[in-house]
N, CA, C and O atoms as a Maestro MAE file, in Angstrom:
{
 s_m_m2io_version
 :::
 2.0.0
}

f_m_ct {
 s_m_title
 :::
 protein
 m_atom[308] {
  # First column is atom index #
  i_m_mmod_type
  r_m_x_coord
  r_m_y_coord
  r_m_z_coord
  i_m_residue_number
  s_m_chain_name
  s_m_pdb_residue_name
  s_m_pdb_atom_name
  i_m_atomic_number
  :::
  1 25 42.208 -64.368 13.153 1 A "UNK " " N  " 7
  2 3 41.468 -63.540 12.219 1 A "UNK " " CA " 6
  3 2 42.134 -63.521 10.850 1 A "UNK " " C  " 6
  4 15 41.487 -63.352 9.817 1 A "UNK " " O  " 8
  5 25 43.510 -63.710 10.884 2 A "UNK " " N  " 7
  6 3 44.211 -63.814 9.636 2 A "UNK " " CA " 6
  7 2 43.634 -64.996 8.381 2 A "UNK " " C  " 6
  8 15 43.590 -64.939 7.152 2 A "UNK " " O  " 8
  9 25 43.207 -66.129 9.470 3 A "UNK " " N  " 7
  10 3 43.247 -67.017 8.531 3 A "UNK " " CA " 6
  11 2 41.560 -67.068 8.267 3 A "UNK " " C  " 6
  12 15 41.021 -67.259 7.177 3 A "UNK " " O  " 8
  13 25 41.071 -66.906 9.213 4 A "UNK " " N  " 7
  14 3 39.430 -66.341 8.713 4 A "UNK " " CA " 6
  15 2 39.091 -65.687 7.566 4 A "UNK " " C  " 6
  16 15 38.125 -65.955 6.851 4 A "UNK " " O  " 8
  17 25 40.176 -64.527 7.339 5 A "UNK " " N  " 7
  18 3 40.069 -63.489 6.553 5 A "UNK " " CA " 6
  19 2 40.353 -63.771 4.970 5 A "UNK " " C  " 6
  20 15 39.972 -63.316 3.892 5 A "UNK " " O  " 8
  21 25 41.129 -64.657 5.387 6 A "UNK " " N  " 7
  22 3 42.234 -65.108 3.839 6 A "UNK " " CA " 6
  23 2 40.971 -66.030 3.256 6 A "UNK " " C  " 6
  24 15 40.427 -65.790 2.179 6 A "UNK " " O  " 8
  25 25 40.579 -67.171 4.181 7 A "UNK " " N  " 7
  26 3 39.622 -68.012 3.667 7 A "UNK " " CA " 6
  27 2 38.159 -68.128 3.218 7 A "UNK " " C  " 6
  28 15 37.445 -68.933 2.620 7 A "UNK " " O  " 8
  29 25 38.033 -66.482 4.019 8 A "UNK " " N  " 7
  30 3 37.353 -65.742 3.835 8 A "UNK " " CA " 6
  31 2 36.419 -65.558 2.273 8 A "UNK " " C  " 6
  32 15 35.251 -65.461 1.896 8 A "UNK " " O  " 8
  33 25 37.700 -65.586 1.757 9 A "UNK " " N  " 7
  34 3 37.798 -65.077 0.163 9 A "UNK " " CA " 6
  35 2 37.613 -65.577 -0.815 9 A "UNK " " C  " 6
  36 15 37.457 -64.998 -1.890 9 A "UNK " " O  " 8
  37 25 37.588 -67.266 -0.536 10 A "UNK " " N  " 7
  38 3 37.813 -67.996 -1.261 10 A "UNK " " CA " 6
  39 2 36.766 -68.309 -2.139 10 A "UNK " " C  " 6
  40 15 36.982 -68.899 -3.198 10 A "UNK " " O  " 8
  41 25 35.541 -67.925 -1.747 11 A "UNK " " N  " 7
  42 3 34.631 -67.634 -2.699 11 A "UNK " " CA " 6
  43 2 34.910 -67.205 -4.244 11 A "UNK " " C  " 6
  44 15 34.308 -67.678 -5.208 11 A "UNK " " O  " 8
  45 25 35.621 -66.523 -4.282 12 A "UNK " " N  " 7
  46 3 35.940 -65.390 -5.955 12 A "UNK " " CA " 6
  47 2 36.480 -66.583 -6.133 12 A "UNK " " C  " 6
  48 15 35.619 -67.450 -6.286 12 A "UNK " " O  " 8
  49 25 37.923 -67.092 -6.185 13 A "UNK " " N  " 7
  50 3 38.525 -67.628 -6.415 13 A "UNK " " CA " 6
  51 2 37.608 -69.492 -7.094 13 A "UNK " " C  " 6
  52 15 37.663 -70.019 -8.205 13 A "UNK " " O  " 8
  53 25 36.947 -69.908 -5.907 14 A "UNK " " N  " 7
  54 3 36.223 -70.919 -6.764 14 A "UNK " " CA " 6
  55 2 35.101 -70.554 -7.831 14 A "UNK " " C  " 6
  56 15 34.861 -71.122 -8.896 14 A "UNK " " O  " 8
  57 25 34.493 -69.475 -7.269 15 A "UNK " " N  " 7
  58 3 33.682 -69.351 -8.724 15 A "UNK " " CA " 6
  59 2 34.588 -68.559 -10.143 15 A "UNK " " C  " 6
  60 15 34.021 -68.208 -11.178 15 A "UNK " " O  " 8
  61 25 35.826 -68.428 -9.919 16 A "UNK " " N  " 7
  62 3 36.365 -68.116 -11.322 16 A "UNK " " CA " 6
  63 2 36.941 -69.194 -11.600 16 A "UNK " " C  " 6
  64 15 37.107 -69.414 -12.799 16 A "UNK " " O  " 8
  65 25 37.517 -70.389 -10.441 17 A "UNK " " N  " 7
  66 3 38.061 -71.742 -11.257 17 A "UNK " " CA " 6
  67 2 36.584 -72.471 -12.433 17 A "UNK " " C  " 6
  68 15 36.596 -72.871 -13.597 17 A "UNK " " O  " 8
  69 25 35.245 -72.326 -11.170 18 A "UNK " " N  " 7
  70 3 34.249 -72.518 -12.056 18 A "UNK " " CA " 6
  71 2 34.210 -72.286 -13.414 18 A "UNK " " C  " 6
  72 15 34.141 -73.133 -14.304 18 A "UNK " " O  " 8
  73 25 34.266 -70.866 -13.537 19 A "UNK " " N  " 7
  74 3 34.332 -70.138 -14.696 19 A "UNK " " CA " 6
  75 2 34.963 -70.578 -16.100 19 A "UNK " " C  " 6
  76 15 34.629 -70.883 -17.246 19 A "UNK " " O  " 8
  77 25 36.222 -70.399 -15.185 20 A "UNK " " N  " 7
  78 3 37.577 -70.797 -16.727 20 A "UNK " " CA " 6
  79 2 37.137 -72.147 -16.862 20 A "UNK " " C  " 6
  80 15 36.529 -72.248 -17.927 20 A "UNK " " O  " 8
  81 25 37.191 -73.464 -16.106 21 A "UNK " " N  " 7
  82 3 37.497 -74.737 -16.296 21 A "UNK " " CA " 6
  83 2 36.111 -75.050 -17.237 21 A "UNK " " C  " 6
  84 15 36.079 -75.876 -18.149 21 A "UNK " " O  " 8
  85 25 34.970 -74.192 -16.799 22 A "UNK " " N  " 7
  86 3 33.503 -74.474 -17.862 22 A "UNK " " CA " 6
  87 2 33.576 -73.892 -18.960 22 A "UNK " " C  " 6
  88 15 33.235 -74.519 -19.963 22 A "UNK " " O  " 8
  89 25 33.962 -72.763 -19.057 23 A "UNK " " N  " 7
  90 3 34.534 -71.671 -20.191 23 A "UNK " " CA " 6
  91 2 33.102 -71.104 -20.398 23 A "UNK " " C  " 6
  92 15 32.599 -70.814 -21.484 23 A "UNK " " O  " 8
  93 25 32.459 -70.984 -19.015 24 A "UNK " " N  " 7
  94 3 30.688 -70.651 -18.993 24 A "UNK " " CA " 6
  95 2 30.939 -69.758 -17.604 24 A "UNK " " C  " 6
  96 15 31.725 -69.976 -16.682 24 A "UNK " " O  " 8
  97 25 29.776 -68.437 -17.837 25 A "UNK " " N  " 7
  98 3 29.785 -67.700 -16.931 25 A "UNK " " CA " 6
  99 2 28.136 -67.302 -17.044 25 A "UNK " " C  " 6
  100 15 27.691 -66.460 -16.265 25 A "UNK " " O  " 8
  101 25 27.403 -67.832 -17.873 26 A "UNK " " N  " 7
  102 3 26.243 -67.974 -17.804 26 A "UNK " " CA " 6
  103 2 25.239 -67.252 -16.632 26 A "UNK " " C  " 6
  104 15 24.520 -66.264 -16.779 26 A "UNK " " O  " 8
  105 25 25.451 -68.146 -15.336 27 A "UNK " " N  " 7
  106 3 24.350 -68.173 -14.391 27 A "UNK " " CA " 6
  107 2 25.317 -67.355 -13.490 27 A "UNK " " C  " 6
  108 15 25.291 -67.409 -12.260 27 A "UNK " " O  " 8
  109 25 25.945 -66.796 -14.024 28 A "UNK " " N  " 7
  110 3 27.056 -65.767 -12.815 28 A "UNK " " CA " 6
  111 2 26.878 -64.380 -13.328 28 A "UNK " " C  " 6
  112 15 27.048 -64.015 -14.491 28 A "UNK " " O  " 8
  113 25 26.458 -63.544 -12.154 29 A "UNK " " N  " 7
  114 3 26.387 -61.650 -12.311 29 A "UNK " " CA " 6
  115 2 27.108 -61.050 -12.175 29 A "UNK " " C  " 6
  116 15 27.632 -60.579 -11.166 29 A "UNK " " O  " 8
  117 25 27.313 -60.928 -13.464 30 A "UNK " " N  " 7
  118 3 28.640 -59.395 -13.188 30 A "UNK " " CA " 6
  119 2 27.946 -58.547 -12.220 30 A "UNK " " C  " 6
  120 15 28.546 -58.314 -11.170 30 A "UNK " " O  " 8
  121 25 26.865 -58.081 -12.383 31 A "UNK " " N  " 7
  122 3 26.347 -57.056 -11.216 31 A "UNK " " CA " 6
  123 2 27.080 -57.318 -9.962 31 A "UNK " " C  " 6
  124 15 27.958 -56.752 -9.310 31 A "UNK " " O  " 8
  125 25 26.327 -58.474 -9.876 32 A "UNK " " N  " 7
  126 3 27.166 -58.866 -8.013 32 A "UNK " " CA " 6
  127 2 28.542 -59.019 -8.005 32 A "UNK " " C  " 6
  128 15 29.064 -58.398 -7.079 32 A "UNK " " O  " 8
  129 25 29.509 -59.787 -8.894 33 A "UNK " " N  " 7
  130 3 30.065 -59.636 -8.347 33 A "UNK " " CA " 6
  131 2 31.192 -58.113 -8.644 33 A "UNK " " C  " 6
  132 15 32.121 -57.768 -7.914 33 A "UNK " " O  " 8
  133 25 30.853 -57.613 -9.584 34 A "UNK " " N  " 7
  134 3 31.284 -55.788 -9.645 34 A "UNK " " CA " 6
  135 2 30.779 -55.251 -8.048 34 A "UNK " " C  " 6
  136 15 31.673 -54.674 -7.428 34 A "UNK " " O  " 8
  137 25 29.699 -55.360 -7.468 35 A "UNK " " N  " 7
  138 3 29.776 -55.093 -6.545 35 A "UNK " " CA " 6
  139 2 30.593 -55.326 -5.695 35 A "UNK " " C  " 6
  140 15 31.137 -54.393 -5.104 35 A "UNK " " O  " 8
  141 25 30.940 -56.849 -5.368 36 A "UNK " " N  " 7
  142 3 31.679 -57.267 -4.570 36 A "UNK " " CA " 6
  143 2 32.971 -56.759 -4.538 36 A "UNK " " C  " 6
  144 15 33.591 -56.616 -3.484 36 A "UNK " " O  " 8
  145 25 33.450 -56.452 -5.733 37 A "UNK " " N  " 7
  146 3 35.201 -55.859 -6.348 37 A "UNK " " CA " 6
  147 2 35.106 -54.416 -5.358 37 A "UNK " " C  " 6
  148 15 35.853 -54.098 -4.432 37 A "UNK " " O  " 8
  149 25 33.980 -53.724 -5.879 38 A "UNK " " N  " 7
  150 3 33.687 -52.463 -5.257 38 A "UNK " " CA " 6
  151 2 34.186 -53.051 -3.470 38 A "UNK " " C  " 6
  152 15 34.938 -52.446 -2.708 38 A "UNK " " O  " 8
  153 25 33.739 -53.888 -3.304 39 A "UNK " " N  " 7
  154 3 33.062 -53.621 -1.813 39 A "UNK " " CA " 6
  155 2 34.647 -54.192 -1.266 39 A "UNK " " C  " 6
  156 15 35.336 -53.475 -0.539 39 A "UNK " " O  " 8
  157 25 35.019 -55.294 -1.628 40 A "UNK " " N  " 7
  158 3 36.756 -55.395 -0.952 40 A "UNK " " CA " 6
  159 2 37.577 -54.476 -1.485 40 A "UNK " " C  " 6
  160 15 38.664 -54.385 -0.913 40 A "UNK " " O  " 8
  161 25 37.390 -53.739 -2.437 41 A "UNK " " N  " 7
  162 3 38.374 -52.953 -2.994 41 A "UNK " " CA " 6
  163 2 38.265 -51.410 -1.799 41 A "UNK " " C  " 6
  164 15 39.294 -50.780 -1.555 41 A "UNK " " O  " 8
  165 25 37.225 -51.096 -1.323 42 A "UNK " " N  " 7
  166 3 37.224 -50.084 -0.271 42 A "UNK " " CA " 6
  167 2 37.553 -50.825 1.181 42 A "UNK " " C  " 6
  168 15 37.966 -50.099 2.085 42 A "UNK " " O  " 8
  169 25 37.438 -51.802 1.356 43 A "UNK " " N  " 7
  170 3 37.873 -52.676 2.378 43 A "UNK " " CA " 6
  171 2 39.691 -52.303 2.452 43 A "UNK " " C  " 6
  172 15 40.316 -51.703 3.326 43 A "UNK " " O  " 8
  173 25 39.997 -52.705 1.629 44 A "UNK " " N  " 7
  174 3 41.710 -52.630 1.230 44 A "UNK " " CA " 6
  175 2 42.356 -51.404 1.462 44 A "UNK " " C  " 6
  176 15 43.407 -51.171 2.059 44 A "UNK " " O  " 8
  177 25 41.042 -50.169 0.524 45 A "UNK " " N  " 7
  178 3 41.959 -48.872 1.268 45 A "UNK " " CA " 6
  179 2 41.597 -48.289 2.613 45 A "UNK " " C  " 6
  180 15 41.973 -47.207 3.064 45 A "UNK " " O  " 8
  181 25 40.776 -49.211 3.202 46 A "UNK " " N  " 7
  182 3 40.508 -48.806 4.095 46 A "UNK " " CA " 6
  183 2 42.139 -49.548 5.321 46 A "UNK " " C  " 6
  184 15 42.932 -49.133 6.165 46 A "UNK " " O  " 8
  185 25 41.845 -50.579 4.728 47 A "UNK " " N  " 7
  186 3 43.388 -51.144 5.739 47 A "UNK " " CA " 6
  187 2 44.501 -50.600 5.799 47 A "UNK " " C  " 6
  188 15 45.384 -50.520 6.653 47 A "UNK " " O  " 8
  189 25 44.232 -49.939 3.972 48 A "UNK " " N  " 7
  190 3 45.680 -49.102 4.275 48 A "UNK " " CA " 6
  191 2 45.907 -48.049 4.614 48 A "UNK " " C  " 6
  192 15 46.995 -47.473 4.618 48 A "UNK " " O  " 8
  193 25 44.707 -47.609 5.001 49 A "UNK " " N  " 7
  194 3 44.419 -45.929 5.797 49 A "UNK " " CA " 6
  195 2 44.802 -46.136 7.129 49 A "UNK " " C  " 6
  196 15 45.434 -45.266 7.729 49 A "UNK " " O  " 8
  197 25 44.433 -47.376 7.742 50 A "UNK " " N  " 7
  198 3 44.166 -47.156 9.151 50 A "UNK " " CA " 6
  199 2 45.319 -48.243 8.930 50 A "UNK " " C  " 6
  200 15 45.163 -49.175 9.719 50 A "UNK " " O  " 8
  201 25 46.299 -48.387 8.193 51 A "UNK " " N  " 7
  202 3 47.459 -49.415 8.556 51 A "UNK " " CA " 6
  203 2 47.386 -50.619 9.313 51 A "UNK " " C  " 6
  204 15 48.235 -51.065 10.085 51 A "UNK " " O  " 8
  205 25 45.520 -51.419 8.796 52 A "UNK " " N  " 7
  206 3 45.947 -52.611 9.541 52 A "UNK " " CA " 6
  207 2 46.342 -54.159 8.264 52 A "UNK " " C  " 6
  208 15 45.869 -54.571 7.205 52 A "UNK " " O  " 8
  209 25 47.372 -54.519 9.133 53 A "UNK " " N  " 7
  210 3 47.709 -56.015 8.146 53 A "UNK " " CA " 6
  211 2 46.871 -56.369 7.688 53 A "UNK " " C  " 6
  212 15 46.642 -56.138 6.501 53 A "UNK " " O  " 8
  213 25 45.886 -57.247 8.643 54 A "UNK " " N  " 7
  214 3 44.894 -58.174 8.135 54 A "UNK " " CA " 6
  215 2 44.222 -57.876 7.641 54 A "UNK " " C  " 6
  216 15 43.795 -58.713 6.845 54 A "UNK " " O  " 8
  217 25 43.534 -56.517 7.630 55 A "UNK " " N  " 7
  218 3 42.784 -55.804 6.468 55 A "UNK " " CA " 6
  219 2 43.407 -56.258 4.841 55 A "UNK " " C  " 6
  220 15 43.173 -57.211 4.098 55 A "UNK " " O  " 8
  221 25 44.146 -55.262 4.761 56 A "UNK " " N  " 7
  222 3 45.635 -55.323 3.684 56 A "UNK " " CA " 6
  223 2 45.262 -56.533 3.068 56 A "UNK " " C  " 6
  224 15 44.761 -56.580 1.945 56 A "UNK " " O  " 8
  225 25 45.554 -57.763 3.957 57 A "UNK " " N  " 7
  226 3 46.205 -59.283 3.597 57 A "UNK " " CA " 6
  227 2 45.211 -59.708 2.850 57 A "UNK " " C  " 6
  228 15 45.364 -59.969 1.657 57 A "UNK " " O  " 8
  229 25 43.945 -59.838 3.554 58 A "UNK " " N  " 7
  230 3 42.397 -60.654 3.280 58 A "UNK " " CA " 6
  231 2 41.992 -59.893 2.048 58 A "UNK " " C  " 6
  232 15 41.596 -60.601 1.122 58 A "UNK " " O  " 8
  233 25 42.016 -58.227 1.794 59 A "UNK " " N  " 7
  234 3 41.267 -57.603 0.903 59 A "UNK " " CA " 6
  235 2 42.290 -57.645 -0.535 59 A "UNK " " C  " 6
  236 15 41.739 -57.386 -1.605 59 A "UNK " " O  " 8
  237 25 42.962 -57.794 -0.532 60 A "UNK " " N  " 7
  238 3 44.094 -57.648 -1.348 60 A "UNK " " CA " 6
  239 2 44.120 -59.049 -1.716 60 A "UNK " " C  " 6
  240 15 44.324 -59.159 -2.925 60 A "UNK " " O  " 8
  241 25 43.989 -60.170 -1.120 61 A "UNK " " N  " 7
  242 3 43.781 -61.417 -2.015 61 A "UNK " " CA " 6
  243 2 42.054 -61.056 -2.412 61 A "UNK " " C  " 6
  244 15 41.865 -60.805 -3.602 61 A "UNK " " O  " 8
  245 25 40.940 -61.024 -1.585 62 A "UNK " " N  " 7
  246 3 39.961 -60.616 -2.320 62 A "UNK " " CA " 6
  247 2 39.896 -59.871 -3.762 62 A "UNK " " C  " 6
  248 15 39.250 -60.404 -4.664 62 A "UNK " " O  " 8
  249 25 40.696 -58.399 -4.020 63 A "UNK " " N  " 7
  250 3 40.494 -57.931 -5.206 63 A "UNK " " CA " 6
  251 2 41.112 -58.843 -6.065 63 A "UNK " " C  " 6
  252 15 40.793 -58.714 -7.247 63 A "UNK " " O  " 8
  253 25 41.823 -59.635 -5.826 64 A "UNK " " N  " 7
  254 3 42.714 -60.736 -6.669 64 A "UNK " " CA " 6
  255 2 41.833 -61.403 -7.362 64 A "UNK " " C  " 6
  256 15 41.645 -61.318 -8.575 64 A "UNK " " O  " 8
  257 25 41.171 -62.212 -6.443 65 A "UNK " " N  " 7
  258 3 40.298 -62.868 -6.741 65 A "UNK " " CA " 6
  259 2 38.301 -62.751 -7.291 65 A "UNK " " C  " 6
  260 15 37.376 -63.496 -7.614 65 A "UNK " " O  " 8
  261 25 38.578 -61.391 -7.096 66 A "UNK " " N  " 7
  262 3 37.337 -60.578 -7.875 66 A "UNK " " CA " 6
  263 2 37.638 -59.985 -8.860 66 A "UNK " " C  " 6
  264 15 36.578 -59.600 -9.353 66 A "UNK " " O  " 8
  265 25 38.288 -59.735 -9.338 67 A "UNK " " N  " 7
  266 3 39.025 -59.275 -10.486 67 A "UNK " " CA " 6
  267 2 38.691 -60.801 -11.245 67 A "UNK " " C  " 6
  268 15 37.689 -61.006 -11.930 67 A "UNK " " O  " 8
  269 25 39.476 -61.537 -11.037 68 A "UNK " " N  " 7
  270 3 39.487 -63.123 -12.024 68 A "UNK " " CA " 6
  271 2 38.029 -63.300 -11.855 68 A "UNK " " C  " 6
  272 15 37.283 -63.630 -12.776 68 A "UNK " " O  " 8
  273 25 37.735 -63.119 -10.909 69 A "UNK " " N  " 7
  274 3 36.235 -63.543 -11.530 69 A "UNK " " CA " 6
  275 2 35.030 -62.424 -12.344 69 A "UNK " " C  " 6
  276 15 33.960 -62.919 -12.698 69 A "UNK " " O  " 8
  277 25 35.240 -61.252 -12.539 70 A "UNK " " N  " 7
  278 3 35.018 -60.062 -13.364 70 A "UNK " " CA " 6
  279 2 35.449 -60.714 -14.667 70 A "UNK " " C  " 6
  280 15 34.641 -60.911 -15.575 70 A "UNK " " O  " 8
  281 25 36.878 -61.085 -14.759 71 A "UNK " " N  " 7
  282 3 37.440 -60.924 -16.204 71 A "UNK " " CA " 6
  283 2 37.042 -62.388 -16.809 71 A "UNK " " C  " 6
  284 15 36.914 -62.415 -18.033 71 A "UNK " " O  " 8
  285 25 36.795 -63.809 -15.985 72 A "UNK " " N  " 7
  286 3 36.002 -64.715 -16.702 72 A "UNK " " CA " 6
  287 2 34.727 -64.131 -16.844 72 A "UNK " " C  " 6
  288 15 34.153 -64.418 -17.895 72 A "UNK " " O  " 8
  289 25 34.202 -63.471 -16.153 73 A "UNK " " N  " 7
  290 3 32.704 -63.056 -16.791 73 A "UNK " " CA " 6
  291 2 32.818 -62.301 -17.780 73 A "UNK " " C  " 6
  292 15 32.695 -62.905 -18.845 73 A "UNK " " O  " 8
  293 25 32.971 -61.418 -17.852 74 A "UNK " " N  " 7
  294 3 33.859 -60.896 -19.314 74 A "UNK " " CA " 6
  295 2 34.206 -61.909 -20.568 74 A "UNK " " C  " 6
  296 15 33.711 -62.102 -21.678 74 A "UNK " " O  " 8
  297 25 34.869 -62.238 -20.122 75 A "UNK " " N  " 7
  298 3 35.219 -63.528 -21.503 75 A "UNK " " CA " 6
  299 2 34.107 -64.608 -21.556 75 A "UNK " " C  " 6
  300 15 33.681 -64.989 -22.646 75 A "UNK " " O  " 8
  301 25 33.832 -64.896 -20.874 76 A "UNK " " N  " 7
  302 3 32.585 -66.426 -20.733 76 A "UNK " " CA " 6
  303 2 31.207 -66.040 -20.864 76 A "UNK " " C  " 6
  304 15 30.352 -66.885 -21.129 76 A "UNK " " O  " 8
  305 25 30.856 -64.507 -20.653 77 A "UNK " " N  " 7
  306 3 29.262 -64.222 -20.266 77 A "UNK " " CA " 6
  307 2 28.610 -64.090 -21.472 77 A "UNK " " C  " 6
  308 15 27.399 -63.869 -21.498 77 A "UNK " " O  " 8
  :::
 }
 m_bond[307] {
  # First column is bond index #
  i_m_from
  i_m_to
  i_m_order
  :::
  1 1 2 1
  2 2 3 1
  3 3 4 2
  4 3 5 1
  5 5 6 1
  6 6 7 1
  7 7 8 2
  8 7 9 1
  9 9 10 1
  10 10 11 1
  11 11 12 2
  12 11 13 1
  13 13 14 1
  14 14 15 1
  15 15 16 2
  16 15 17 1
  17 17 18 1
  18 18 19 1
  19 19 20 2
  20 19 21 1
  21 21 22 1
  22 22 23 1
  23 23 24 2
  24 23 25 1
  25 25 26 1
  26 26 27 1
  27 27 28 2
  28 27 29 1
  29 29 30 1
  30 30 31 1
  31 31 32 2
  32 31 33 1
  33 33 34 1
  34 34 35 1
  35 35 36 2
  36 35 37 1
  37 37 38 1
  38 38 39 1
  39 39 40 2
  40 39 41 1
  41 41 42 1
  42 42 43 1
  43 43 44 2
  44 43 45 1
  45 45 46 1
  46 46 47 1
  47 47 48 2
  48 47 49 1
  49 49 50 1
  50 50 51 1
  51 51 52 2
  52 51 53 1
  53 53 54 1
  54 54 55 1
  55 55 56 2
  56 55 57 1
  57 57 58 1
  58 58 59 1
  59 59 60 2
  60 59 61 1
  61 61 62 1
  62 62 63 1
  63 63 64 2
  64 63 65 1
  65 65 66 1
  66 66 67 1
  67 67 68 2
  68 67 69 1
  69 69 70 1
  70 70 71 1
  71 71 72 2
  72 71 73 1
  73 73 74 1
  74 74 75 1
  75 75 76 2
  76 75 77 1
  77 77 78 1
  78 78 79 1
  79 79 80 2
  80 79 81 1
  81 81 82 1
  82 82 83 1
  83 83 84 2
  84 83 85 1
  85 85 86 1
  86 86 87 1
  87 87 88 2
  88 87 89 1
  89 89 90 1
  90 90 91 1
  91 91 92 2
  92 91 93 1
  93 93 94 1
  94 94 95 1
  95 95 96 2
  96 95 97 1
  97 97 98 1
  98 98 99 1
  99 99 100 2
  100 99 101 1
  101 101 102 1
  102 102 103 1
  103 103 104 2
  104 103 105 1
  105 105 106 1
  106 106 107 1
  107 107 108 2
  108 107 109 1
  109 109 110 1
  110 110 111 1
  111 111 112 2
  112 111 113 1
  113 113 114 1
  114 114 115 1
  115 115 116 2
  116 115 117 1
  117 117 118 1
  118 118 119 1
  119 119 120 2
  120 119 121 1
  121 121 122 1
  122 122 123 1
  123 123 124 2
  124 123 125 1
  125 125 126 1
  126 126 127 1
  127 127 128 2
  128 127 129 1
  129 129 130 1
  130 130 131 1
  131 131 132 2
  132 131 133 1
  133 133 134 1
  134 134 135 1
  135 135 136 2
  136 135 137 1
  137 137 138 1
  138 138 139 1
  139 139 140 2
  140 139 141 1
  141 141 142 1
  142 142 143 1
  143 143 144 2
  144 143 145 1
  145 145 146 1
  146 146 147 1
  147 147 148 2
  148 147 149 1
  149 149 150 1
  150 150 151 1
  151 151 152 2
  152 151 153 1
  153 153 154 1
  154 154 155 1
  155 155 156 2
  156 155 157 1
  157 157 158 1
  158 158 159 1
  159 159 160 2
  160 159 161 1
  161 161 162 1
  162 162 163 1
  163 163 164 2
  164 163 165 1
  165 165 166 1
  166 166 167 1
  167 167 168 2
  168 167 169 1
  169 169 170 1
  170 170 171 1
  171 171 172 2
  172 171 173 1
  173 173 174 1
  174 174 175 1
  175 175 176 2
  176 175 177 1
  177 177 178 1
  178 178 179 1
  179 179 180 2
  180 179 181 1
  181 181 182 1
  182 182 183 1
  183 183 184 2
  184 183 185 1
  185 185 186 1
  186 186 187 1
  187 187 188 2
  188 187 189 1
  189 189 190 1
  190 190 191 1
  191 191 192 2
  192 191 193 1
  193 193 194 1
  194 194 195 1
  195 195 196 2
  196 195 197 1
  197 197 198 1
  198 198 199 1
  199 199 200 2
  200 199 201 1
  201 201 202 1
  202 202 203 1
  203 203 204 2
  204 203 205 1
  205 205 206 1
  206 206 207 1
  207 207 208 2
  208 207 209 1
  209 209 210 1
  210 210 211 1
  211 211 212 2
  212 211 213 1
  213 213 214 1
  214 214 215 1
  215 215 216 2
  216 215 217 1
  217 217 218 1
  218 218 219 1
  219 219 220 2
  220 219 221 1
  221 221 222 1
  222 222 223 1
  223 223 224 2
  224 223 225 1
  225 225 226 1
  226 226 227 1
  227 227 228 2
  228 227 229 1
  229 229 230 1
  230 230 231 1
  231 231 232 2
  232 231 233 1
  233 233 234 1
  234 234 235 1
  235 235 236 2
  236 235 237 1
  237 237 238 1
  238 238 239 1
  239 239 240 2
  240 239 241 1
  241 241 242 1
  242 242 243 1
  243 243 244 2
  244 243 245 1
  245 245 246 1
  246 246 247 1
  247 247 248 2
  248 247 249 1
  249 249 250 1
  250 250 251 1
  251 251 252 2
  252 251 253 1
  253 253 254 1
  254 254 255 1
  255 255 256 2
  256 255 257 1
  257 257 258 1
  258 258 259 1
  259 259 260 2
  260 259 261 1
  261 261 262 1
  262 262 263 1
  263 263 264 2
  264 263 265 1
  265 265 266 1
  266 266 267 1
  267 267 268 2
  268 267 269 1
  269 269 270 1
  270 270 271 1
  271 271 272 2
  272 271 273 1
  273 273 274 1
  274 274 275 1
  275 275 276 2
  276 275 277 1
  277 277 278 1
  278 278 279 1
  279 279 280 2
  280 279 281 1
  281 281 282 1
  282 282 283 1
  283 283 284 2
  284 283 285 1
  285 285 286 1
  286 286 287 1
  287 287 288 2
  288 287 289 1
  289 289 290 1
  290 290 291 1
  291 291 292 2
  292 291 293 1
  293 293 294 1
  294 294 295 1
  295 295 296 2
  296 295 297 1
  297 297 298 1
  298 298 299 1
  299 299 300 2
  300 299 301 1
  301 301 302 1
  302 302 303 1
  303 303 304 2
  304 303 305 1
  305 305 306 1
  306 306 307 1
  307 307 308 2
  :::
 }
}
Protein backbone atom coordinates (compact mmCIF):
# COMPACT_ATOMS: atom_id res chain seq x y z
CA UNK A 1 0.00 0.00 0.00
CA UNK A 2 3.02 2.20 0.56
CA UNK A 3 4.05 2.14 -2.81
CA UNK A 4 0.47 2.38 -4.29
CA UNK A 5 0.08 5.37 -2.28
CA UNK A 6 3.31 7.24 -3.13
CA UNK A 7 2.60 6.49 -6.90
CA UNK A 8 -0.46 7.24 -6.28
CA UNK A 9 0.41 10.88 -6.52
CA UNK A 10 2.19 11.18 -9.22
CA UNK A 11 -0.33 12.79 -11.06
CA UNK A 12 0.39 16.57 -9.46
CA UNK A 13 3.77 16.10 -9.96
CA UNK A 14 3.55 15.36 -13.92
CA UNK A 15 1.09 17.86 -14.59
CA UNK A 16 3.31 20.61 -12.87
CA UNK A 17 6.52 19.19 -14.81
CA UNK A 18 3.88 19.83 -17.71
CA UNK A 19 3.37 23.14 -16.50
CA UNK A 20 6.88 24.66 -15.82
CA UNK A 21 8.66 22.87 -18.87
CA UNK A 22 5.54 24.60 -21.26
CA UNK A 23 5.54 27.72 -19.12
CA UNK A 24 1.54 27.13 -20.06
CA UNK A 25 -1.15 26.28 -17.65
CA UNK A 26 -3.78 27.16 -20.02
CA UNK A 27 -6.04 23.98 -20.27
CA UNK A 28 -5.32 23.24 -16.46
CA UNK A 29 -8.04 24.25 -13.42
CA UNK A 30 -7.06 25.77 -10.65
CA UNK A 31 -10.59 24.85 -9.49
CA UNK A 32 -9.73 21.18 -9.61
CA UNK A 33 -6.85 21.10 -8.74
CA UNK A 34 -7.43 23.62 -5.38
CA UNK A 35 -9.74 21.03 -4.79
CA UNK A 36 -7.52 18.33 -4.94
CA UNK A 37 -4.86 20.34 -2.40
CA UNK A 38 -8.06 20.58 -0.23
CA UNK A 39 -8.79 16.98 -0.54
CA UNK A 40 -5.01 15.39 0.29
CA UNK A 41 -4.40 18.09 2.55
CA UNK A 42 -7.40 16.61 4.95
CA UNK A 43 -6.17 13.19 3.97
CA UNK A 44 -2.71 14.11 5.77
CA UNK A 45 -4.37 15.39 8.90
CA UNK A 46 -6.26 12.84 8.94
CA UNK A 47 -3.06 10.35 9.10
CA UNK A 48 -1.82 12.34 11.57
CA UNK A 49 -4.79 12.09 13.82
CA UNK A 50 -5.16 8.53 13.63
CA UNK A 51 -1.14 8.15 13.46
CA UNK A 52 -1.05 6.17 10.37
CA UNK A 53 2.43 6.19 8.24
CA UNK A 54 1.14 5.56 5.00
CA UNK A 55 -1.43 8.05 5.28
CA UNK A 56 1.36 10.70 6.44
CA UNK A 57 3.82 9.35 3.58
CA UNK A 58 1.37 9.33 0.34
CA UNK A 59 -0.55 12.68 1.50
CA UNK A 60 2.36 14.64 2.38
CA UNK A 61 4.11 13.95 -0.97
CA UNK A 62 0.58 14.69 -2.49
CA UNK A 63 0.35 18.31 -0.86
CA UNK A 64 3.93 18.59 -2.29
CA UNK A 65 2.98 18.01 -5.31
CA UNK A 66 -0.39 20.01 -5.41
CA UNK A 67 0.98 22.83 -4.17
CA UNK A 68 3.62 22.89 -7.40
CA UNK A 69 0.99 22.42 -9.36
CA UNK A 70 -1.34 25.42 -7.76
CA UNK A 71 1.76 27.66 -7.91
CA UNK A 72 2.54 26.85 -11.84
CA UNK A 73 -1.03 27.67 -12.34
CA UNK A 74 -0.56 30.74 -10.69
CA UNK A 75 2.38 31.79 -12.64
CA UNK A 76 1.43 30.16 -16.16
CA UNK A 77 -2.55 30.65 -16.08
Amino acid sequence: MFAVGIFGQAVFYLQGIEIFRNQSAKDVSLFGFSFGLISVTSWLIYGVVIKNHVLIAANAIAVIGAIFVVIGILIYG
